[in-house]
N, CA, C and O of each residue as an XYZ file, in Angstrom:
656
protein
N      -2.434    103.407    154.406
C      -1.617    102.358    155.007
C      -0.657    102.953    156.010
O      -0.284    104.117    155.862
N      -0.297    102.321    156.881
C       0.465    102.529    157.740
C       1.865    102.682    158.136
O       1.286    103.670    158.590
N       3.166    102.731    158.449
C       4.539    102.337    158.126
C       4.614    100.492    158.381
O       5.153     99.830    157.494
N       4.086     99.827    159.537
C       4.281     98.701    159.233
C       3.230     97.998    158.353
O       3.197     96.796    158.618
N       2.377     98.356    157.408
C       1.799     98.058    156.380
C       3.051     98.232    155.183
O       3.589     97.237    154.696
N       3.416     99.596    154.801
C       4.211     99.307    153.492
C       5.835     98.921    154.162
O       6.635     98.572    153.294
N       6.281     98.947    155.346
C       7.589     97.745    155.339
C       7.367     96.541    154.988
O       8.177     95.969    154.259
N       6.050     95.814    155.502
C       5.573     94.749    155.113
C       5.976     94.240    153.658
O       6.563     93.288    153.143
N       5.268     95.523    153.257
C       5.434     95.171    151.905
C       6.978     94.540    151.033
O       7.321     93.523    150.429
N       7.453     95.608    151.354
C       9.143     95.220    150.916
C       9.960     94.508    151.435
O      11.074     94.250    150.979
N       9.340     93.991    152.765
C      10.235     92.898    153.444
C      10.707     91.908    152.050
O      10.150     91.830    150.955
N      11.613     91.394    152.417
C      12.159     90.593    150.599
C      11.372     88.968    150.962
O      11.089     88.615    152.107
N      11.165     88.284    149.939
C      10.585     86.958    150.174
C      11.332     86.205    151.228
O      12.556     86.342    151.238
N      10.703     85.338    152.221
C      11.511     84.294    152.765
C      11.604     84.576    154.403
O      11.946     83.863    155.346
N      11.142     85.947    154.298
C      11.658     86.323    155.249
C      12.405     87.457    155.557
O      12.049     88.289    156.392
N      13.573     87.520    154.817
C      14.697     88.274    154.987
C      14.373     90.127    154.788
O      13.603     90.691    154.012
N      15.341     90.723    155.870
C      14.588     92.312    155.850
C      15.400     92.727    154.307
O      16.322     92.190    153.693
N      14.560     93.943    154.049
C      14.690     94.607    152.845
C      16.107     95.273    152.653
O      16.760     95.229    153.696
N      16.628     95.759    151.808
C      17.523     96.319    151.806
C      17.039     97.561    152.147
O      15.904     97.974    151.912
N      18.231     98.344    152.898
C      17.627     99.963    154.068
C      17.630    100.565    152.777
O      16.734    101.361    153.059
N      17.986    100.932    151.212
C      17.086    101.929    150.795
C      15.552    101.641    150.574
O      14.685    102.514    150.564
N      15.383    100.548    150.431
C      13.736    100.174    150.158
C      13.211    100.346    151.447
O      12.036    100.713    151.479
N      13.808    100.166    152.564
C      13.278    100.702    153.821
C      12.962    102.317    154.143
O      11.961    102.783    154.687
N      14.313    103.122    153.558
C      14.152    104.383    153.546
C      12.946    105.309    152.894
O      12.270    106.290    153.202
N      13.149    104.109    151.482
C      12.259    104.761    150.540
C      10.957    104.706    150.970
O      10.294    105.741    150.909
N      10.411    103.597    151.434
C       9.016    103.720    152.169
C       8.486    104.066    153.711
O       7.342    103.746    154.033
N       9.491    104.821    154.765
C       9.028    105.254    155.547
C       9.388    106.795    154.816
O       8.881    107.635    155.560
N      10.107    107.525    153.577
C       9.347    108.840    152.862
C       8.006    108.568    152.342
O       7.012    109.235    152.633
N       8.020    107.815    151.759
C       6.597    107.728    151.486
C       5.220    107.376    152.830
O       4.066    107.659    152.511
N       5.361    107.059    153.575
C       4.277    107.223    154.576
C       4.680    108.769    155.240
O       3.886    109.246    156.051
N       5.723    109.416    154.939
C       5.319    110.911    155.176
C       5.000    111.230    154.512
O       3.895    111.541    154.958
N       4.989    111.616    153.181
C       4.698    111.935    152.234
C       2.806    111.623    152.195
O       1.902    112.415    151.927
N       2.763    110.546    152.477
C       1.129    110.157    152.732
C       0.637    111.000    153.636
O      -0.371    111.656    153.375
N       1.310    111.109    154.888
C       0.522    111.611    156.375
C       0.563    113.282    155.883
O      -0.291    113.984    156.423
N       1.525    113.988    154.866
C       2.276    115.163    155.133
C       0.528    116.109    153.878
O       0.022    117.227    153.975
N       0.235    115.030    152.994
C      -0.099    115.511    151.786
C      -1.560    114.098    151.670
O      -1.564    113.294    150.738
N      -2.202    114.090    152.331
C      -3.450    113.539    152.156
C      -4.332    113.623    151.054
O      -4.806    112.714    150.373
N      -4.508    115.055    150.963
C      -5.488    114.964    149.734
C      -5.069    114.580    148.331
O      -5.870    114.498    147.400
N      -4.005    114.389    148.250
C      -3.079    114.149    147.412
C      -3.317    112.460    146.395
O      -2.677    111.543    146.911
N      -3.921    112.151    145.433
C      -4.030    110.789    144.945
C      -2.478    110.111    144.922
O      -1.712    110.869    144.328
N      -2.021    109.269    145.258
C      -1.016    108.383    145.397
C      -1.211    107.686    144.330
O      -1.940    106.708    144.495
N      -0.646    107.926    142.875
C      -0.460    106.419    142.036
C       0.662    105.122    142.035
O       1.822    105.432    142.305
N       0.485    104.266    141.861
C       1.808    103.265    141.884
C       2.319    103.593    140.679
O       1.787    104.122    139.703
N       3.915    103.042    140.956
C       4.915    102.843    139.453
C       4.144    101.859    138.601
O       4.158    101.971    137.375
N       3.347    100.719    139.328
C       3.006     99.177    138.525
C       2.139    100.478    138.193
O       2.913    101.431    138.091
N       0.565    100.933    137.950
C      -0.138    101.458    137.377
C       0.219    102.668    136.695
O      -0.583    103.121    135.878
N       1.331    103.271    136.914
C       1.793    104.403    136.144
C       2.525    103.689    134.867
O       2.603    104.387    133.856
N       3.104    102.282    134.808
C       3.496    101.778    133.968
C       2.562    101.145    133.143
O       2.491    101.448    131.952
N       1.762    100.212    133.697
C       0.347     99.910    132.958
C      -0.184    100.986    132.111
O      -0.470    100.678    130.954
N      -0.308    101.828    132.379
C      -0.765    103.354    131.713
C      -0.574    104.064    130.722
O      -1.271    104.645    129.890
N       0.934    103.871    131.029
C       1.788    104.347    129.630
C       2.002    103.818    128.734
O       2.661    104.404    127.876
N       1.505    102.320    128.475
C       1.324    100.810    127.306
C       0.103    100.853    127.295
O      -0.398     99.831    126.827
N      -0.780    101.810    127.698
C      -2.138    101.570    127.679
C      -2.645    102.093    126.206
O      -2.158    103.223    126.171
N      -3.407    101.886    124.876
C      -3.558    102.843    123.976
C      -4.768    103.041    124.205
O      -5.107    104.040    123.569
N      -5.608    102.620    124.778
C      -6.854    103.207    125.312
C      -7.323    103.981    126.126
O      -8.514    104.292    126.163
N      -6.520    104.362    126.825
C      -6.601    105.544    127.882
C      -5.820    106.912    127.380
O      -4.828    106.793    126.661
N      -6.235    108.044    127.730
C      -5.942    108.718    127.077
C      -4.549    109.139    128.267
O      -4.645    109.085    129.493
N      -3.431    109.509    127.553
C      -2.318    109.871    128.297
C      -1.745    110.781    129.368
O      -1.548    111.962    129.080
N      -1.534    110.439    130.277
C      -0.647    111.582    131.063
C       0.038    112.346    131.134
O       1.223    112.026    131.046
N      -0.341    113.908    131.350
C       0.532    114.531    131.318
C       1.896    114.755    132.514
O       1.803    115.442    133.531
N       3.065    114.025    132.099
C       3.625    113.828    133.129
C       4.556    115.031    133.133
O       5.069    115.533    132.133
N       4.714    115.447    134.464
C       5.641    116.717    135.381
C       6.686    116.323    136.119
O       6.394    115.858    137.221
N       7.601    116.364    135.888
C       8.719    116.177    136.320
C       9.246    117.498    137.277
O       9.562    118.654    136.994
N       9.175    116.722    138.558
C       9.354    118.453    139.528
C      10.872    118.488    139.990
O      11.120    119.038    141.063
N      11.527    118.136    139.518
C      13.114    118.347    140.157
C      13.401    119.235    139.509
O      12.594    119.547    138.633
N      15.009    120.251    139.681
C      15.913    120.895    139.203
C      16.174    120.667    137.970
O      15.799    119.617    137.448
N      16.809    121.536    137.338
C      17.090    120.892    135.826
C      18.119    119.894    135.825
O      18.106    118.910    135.086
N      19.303    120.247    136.938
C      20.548    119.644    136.982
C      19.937    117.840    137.390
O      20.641    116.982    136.858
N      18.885    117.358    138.148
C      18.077    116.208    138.309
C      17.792    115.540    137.361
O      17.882    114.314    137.423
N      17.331    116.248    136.124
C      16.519    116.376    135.329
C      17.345    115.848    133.980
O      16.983    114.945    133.226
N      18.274    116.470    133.904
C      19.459    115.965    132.914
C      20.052    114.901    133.363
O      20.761    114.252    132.593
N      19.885    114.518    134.660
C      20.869    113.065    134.457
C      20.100    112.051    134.306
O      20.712    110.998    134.132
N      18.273    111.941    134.309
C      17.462    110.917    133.967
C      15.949    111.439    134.082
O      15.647    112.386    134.809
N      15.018    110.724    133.288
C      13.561    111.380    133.536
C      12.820    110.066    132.814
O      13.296    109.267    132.008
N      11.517    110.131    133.380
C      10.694    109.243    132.765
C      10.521    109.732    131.050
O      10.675    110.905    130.709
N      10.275    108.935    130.348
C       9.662    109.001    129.086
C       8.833    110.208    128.866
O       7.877    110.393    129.620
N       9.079    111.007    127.966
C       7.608    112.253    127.786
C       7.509    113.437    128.993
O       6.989    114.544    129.133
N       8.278    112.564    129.718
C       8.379    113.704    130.787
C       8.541    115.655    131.053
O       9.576    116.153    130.611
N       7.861    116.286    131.515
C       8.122    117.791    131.045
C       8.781    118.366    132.634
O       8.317    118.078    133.737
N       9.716    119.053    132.412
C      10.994    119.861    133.530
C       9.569    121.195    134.582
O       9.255    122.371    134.400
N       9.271    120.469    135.273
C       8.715    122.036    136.066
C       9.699    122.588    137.368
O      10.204    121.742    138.106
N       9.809    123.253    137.477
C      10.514    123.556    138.572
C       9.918    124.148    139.930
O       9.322    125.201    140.160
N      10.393    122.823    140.942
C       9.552    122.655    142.137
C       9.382    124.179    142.548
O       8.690    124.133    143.565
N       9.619    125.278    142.314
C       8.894    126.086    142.676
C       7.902    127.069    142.053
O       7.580    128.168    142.505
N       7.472    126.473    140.926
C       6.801    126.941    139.761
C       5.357    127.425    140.632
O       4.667    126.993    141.555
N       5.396    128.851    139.509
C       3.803    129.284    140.028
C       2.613    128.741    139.082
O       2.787    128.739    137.864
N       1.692    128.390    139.510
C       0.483    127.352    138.856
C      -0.292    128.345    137.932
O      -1.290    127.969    137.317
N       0.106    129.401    137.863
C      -0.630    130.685    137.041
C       0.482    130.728    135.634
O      -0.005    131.349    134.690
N       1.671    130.245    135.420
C       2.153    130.169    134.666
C       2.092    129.072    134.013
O       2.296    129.131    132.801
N       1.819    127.884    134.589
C       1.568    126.407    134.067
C       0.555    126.516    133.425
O       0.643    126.139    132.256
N      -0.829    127.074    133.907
C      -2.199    126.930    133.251
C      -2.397    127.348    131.698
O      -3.485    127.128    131.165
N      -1.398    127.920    131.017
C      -1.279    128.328    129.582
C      -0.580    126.592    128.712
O      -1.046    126.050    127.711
N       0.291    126.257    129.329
C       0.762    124.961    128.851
C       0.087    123.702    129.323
O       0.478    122.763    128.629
N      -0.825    123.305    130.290
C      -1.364    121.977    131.103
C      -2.678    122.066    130.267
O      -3.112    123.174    129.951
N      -3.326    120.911    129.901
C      -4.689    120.778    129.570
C      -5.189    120.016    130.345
O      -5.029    118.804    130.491
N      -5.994    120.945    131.013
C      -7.187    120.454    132.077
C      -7.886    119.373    132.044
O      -8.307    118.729    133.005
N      -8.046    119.113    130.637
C      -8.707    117.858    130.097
C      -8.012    116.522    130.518
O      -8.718    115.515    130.463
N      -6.818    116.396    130.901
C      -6.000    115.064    130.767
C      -5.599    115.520    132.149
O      -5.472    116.583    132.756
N      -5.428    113.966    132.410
C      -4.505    113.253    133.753
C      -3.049    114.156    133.782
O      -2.313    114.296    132.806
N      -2.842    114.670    134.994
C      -1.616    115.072    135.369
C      -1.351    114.199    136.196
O      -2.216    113.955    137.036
N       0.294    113.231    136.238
C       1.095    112.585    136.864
C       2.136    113.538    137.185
O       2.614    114.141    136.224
N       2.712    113.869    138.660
C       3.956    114.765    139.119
C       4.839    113.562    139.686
O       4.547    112.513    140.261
N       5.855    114.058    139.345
C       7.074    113.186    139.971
C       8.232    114.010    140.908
O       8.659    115.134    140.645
N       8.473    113.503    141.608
C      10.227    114.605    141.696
C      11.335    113.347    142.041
O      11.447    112.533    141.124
N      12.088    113.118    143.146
C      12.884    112.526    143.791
C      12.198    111.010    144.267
O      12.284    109.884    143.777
N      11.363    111.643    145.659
C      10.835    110.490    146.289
C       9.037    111.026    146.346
O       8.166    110.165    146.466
N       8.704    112.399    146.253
C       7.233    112.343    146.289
C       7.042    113.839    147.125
O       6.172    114.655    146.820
N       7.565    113.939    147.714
C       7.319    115.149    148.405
C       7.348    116.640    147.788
O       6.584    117.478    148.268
N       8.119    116.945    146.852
C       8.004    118.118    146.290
C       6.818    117.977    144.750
O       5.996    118.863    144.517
N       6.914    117.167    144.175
C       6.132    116.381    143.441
C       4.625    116.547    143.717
O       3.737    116.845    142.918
N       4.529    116.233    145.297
C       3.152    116.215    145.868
C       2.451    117.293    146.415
O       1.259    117.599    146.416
N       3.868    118.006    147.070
C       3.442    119.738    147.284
C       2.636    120.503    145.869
O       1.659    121.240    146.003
N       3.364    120.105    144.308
C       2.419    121.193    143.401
C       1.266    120.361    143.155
O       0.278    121.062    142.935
N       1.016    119.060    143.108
C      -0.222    117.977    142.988
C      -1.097    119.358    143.584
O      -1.911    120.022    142.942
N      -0.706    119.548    144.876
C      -1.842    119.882    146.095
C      -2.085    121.589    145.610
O      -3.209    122.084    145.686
N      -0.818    122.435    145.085
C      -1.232    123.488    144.740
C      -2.148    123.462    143.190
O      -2.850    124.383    142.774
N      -1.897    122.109    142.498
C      -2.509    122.566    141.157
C      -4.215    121.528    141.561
O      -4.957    121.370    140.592
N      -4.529    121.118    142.491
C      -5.914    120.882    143.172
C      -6.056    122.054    143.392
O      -7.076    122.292    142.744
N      -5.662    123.275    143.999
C      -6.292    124.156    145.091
C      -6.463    125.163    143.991
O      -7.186    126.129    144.234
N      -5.764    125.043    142.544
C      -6.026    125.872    141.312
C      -7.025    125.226    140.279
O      -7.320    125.766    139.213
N      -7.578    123.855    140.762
C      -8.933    123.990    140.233
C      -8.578    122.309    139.283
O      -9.476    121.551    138.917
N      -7.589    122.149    139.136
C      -7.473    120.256    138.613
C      -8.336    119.259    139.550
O      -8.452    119.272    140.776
N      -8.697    118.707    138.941
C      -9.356    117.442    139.787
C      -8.590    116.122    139.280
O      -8.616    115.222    140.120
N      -8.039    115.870    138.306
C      -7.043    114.944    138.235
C      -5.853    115.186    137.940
O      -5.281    115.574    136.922
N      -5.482    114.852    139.170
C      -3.502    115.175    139.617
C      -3.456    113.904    140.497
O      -4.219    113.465    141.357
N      -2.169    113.427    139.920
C      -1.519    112.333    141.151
C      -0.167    112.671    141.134
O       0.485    113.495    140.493
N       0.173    111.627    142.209
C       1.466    111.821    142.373
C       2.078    110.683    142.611
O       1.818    110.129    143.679
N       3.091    110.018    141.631
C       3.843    108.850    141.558
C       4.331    108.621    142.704
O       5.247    109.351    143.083
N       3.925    107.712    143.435
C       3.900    107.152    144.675
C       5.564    106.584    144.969
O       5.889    105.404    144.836
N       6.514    107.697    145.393
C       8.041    106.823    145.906
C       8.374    107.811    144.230
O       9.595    107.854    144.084
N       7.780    108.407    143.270
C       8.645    109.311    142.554
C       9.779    108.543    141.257
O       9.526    107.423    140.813
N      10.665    109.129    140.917
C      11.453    108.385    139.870
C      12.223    107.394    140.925
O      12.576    106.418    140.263
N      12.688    107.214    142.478
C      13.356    106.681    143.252
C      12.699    105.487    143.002
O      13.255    104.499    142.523
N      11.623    105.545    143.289
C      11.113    103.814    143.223
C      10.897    103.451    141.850
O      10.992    102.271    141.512
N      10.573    104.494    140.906
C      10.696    103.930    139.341
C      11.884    103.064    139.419
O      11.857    101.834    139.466
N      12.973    103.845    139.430
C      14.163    103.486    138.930
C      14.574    102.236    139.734
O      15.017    101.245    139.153
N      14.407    102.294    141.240
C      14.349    101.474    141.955
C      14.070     99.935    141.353
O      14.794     98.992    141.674
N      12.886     99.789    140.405
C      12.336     99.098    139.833
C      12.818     98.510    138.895
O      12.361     97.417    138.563
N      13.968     99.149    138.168
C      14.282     98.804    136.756
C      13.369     99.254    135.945
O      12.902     98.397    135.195
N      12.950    100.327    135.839
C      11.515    100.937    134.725
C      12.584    101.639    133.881
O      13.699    102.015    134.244
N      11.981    101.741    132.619
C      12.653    102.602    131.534
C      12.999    103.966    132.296
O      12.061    104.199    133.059
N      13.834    104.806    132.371
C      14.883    106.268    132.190
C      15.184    106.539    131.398
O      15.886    105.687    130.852
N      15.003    107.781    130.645
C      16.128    108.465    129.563
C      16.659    109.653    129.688
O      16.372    110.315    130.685
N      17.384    110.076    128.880
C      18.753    111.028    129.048
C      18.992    111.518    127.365
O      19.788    110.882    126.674
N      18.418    112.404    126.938
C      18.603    112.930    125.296
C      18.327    112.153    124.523
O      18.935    112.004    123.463
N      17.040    111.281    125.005
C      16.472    110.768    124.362
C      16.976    109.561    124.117
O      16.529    109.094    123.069
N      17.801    108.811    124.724
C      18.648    107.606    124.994
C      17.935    107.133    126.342
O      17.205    107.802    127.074
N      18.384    105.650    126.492
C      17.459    104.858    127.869
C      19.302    105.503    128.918
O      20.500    105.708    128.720
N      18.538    105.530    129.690
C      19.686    105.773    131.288
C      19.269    105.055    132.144
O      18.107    104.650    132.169
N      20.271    104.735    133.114
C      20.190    103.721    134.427
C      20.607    105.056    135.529
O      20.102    104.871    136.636
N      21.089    105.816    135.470
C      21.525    106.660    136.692
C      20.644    107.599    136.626
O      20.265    108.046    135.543
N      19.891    108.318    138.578
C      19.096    108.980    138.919
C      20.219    109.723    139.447
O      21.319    109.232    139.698
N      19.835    111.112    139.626
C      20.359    112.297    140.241
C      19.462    112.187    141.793
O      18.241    112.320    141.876
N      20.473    111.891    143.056
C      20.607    111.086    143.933
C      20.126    112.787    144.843
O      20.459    112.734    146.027
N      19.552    113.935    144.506
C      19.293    114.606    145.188
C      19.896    114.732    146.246
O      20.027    115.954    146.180
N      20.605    114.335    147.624
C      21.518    114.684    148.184
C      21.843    113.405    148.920
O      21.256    112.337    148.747
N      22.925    113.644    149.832
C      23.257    112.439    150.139
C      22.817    111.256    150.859
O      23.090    110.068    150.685
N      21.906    111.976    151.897
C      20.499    111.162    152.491
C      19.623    110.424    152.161
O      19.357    109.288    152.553
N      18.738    111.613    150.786
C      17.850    111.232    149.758
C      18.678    109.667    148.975
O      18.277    108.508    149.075
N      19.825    110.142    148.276
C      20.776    109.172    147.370
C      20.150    107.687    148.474
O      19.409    106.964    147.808
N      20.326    107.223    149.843
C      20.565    106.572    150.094
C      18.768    105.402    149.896
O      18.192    104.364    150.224
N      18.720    106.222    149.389
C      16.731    105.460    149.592
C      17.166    105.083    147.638
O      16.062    105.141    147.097
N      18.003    104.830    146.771
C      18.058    104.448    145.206
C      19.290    102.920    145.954
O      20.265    102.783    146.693
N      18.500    102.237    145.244
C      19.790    101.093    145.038
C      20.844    101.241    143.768
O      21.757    100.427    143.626
């Protein structure tokens, strides 16, 4: 899709333009598309479908931010990699067998190890399309020590501006 394909999208009903982080958030994500192609793009709606799914077998989800990110909110089950992790150290803990989902911020660092843990031999890796930003964005479950959380670690002040 294109950038005026997913503005489209978020334009708000009626008419009226989106609020500029939902704007922000989806012209990162059409870089993130153009930047990282080979890359599978999943949605939040199907990453959520997924995780209520008991018939499918589960995702192993990667959480690619900092730890300091990481402690102030994370998806459910979520595991801490650190965006600069070498894929030779992961391969002792990841089972090849199951779906890897990566997350980080908005998609881009998230999508960078997607593409290194393809080029190490996974054939199913995605990458949460817009990241915990558009999760959260969403109102989707967050937790924090095992408690539900509403606040994302706003990665910097730019990034921050793409979270409502």
């Amino acid at each position: 899709l294109g950038l005026a394909s997913i503005l489209a999208v978020v334009v708000a009903r009626g008419g009226e333009p989106a609020h500029r982080h939902t704007a922000e958030l989806a012209k990162m994500i059409v870089t993130v598309r153009e930047k990282f192609p080979a890359v599978e793009q999943l949605s939040t709606t199907n990453l959520a479908a997924w995780l209520v799914d008991p018939t499918r077998p589960q995702p192993q989800l990667l959480d690619v931010r900092t730890s300091e990110e990481f402690a102030v909110s994370h998806l459910t089950g979520a595991r801490l990699v650190s965006p600069d992790a070498k894929v030779v150290d992961m391969l002792a803990t990841l089972d090849r067998q199951r779906p890897v989902v990566v997350y980080c911020s908005v998609g881009y660092r998230s999508s960078k190890l997607a593409e290194r843990l393809q080029r190490a031999g996974f054939t199913n890796v995605m990458n949460l399309e817009g990241s915990i930003f558009a999760w959260a964005n969403e109102d989707r479950p967050l937790e924090k020590d095992g408690r539900p959380a509403t606040q994302v670690h706003p990665y910097n002040n730019r990034y921050g501006q793409m979270l409502k």
